[in-house]
KOLKOL-824871 format. One record per atom (N, C-alpha, C): residue number from 1; x negated, y, z negated; atom name. Coordinates in steps of 0.2 Angstrom, whole numbers, plus 2048, in hexadecimal, padded with zeros to 3 digits. Atoms other than C-alpha are relative to their C-alpha. Layout:
N
<node pos="NUM" u="X" v="Y" w="Z" site="CA"/>
...
// end
This chain:
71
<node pos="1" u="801" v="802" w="7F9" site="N"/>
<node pos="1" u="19E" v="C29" w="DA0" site="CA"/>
<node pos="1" u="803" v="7F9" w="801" site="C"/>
<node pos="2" u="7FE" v="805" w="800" site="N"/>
<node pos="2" u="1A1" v="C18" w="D9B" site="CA"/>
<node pos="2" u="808" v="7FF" w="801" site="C"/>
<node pos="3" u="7F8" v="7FF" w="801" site="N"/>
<node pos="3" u="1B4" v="C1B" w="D96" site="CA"/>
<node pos="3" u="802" v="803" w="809" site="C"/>
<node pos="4" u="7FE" v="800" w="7F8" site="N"/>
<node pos="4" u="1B6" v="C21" w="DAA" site="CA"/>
<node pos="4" u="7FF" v="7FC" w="802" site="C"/>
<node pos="5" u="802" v="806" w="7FA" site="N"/>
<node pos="5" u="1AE" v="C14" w="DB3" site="CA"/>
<node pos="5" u="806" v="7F8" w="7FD" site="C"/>
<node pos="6" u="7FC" v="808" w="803" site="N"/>
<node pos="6" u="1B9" v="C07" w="DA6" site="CA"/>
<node pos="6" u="808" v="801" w="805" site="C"/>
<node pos="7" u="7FA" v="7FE" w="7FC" site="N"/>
<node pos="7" u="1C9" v="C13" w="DAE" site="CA"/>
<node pos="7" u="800" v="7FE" w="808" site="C"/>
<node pos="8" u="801" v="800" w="7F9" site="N"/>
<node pos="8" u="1C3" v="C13" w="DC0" site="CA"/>
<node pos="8" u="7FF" v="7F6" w="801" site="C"/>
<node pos="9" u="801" v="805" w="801" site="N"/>
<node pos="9" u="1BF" v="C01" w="DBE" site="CA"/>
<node pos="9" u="808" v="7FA" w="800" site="C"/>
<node pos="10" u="7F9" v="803" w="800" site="N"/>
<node pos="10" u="1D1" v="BFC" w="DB9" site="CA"/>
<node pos="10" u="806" v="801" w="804" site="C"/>
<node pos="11" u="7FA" v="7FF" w="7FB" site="N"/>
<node pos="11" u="1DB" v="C05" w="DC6" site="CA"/>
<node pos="11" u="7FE" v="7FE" w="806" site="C"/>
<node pos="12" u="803" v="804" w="7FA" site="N"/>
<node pos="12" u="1CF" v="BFC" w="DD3" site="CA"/>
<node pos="12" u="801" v="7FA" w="800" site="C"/>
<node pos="13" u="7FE" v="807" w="7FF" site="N"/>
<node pos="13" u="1D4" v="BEC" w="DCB" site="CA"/>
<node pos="13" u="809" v="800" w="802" site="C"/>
<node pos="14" u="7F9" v="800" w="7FF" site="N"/>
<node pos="14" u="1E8" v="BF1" w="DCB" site="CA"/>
<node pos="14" u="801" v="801" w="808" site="C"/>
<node pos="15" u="7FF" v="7FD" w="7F8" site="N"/>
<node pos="15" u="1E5" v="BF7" w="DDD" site="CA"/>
<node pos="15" u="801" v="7F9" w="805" site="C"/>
<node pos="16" u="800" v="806" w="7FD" site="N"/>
<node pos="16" u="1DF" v="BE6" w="DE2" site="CA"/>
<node pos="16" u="804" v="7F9" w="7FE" site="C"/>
<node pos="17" u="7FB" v="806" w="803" site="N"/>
<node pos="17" u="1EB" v="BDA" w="DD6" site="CA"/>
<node pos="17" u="806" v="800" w="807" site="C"/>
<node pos="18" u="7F9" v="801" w="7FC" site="N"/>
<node pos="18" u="1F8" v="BD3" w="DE3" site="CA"/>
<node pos="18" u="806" v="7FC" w="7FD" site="C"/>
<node pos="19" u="7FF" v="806" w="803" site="N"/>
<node pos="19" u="201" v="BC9" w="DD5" site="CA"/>
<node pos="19" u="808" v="806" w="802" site="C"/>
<node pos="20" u="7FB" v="7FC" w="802" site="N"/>
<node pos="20" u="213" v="BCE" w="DD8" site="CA"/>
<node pos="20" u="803" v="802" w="805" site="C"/>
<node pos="21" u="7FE" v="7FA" w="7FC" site="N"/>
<node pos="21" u="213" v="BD3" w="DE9" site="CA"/>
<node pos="21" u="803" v="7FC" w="804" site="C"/>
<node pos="22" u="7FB" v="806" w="7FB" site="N"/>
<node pos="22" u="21B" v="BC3" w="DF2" site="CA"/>
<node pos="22" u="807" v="801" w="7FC" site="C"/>
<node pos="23" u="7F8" v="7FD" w="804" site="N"/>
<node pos="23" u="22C" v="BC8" w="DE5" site="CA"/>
<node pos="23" u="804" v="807" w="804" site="C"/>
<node pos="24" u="7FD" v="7FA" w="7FC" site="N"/>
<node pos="24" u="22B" v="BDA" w="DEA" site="CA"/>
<node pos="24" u="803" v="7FE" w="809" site="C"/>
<node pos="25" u="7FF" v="800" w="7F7" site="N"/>
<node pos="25" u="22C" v="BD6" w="DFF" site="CA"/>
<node pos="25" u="806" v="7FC" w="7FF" site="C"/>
<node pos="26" u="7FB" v="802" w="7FF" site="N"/>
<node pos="26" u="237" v="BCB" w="DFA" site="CA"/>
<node pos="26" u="809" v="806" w="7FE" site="C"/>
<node pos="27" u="7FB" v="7FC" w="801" site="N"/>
<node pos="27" u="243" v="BD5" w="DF1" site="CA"/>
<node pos="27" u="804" v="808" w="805" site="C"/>
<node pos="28" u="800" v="7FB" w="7F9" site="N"/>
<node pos="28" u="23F" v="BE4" w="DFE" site="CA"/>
<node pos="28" u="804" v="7FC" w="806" site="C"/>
<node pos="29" u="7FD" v="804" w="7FC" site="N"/>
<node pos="29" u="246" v="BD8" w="E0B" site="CA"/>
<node pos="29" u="809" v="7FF" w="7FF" site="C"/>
<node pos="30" u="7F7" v="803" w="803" site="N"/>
<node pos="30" u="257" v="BD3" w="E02" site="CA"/>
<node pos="30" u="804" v="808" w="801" site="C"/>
<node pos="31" u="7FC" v="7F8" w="800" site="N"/>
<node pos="31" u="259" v="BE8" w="E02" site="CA"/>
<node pos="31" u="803" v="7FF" w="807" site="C"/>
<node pos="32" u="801" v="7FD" w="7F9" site="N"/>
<node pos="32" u="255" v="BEB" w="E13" site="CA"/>
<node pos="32" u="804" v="7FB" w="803" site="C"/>
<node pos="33" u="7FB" v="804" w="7FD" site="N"/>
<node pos="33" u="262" v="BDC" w="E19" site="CA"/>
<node pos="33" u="805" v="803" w="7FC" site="C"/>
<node pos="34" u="7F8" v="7FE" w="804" site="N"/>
<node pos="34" u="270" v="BE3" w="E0B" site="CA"/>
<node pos="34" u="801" v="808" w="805" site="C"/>
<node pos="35" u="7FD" v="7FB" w="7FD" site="N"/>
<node pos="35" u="26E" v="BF3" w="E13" site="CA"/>
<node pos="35" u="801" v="802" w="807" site="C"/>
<node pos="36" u="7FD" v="801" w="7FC" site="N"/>
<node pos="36" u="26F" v="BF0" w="E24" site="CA"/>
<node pos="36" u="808" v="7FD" w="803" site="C"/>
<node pos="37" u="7F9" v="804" w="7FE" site="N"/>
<node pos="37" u="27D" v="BE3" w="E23" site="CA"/>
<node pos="37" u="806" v="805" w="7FB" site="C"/>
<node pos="38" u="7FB" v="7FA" w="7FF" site="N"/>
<node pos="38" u="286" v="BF3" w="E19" site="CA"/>
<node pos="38" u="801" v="804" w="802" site="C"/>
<node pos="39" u="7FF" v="7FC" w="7FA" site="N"/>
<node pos="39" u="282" v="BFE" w="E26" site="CA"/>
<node pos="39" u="805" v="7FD" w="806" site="C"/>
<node pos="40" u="7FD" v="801" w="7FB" site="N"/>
<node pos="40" u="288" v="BF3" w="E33" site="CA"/>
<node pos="40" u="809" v="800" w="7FE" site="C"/>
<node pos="41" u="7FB" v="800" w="801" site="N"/>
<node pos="41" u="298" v="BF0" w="E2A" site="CA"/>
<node pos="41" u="805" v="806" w="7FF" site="C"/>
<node pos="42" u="7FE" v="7FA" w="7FF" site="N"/>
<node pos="42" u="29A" v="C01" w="E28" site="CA"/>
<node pos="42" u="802" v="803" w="807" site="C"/>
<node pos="43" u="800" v="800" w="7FB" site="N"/>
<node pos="43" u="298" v="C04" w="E39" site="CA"/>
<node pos="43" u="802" v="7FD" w="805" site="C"/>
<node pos="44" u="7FC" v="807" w="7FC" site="N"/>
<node pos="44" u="2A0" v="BF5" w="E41" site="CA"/>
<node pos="44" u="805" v="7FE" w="7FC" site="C"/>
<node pos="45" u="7FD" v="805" w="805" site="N"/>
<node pos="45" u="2AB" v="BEE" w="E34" site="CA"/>
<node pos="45" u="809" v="805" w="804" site="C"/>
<node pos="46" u="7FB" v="7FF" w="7FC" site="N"/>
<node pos="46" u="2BB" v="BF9" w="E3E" site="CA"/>
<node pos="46" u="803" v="7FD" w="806" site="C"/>
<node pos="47" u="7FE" v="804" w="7F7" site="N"/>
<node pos="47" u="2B7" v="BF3" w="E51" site="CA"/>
<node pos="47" u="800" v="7F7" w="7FF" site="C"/>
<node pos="48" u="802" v="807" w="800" site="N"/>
<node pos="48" u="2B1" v="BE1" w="E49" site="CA"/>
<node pos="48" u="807" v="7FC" w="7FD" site="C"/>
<node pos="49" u="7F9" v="803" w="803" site="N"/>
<node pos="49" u="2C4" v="BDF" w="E40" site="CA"/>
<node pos="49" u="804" v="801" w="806" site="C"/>
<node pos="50" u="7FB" v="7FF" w="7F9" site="N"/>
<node pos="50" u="2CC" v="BE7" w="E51" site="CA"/>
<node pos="50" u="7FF" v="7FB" w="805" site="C"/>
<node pos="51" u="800" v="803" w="7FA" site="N"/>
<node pos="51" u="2C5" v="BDB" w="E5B" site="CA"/>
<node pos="51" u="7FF" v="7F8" w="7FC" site="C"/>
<node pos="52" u="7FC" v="807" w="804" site="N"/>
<node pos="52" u="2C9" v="BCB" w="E50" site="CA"/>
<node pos="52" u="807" v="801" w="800" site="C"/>
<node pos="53" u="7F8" v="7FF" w="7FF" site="N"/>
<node pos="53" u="2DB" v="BD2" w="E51" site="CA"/>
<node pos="53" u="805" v="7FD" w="807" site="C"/>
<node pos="54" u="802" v="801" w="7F9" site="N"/>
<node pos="54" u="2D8" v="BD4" w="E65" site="CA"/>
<node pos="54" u="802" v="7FA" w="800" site="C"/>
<node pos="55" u="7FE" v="809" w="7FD" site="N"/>
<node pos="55" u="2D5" v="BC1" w="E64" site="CA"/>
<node pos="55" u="803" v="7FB" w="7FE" site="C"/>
<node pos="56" u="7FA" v="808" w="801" site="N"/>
<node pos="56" u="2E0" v="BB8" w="E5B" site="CA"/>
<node pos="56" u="806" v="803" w="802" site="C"/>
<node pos="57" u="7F7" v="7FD" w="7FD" site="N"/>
<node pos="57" u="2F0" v="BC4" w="E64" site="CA"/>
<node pos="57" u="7FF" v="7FE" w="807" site="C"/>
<node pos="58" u="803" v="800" w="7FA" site="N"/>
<node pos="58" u="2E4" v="BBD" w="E73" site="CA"/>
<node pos="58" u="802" v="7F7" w="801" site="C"/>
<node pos="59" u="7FE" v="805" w="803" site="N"/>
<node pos="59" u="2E6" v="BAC" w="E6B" site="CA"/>
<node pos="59" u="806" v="7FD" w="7FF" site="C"/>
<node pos="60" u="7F8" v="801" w="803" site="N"/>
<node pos="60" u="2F8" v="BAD" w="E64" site="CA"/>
<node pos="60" u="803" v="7FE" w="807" site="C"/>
<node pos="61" u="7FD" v="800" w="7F9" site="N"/>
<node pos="61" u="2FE" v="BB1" w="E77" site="CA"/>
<node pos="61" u="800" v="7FA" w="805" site="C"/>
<node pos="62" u="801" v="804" w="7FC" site="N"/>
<node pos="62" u="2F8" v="BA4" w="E7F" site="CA"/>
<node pos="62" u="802" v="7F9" w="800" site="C"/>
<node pos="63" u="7FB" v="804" w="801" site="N"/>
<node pos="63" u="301" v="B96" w="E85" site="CA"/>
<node pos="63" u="7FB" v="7F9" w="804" site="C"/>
<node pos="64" u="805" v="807" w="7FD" site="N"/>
<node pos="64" u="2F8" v="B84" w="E88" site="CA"/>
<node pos="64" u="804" v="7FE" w="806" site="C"/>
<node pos="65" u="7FF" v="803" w="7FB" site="N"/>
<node pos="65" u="2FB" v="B7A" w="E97" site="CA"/>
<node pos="65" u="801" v="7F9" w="7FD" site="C"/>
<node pos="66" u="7FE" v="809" w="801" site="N"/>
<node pos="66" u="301" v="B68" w="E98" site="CA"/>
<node pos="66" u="7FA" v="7FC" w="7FE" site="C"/>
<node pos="67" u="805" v="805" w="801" site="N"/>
<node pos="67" u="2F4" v="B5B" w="E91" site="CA"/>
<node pos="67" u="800" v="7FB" w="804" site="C"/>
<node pos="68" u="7FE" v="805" w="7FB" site="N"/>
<node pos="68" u="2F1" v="B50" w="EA0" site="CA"/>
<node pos="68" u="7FF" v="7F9" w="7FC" site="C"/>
<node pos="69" u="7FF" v="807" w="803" site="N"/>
<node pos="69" u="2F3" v="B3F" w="E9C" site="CA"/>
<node pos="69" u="7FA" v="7FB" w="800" site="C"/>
<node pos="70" u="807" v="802" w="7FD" site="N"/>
<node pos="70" u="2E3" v="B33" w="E9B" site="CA"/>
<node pos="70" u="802" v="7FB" w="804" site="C"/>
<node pos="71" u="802" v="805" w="7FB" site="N"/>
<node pos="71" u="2DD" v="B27" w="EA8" site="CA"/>
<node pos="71" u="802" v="7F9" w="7FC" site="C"/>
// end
């Protein structure tokens, strides 16, 4: 009986140890940022190059005006 209570006893202390657990969230965090920012790229990385093309042939095109003179 003793030999259970020593078992029951140590997975109530591992239950309650939080030594470790500020690394995990962090590392849980750095996932959960990688995997959306290669979803979105998956996802967007098409329209997000087309419309950088868009703008600098929006850019290229364009003709300045005279730089008025100063006062």
């Amino acid at each position: 009986m003793a030999a259970l209570m020593n078992i029951i006893n140590s997975l109530a202390r591992a239950l309650r140890d939080d030594r470790g657990s500020q690394g995990t969230e962090i590392a849980l965090g750095i996932i959960l940022i990688a995997l959306v920012a290669g979803l979105g790229m998956v996802e967007f990385g098409e329209d997000l190059a087309q419309f950088f093309i868009d703008t600098g042939d929006v850019i290229d095109k364009a003709s300045p005006t005279a730089v008025p003179p100063p006062n």
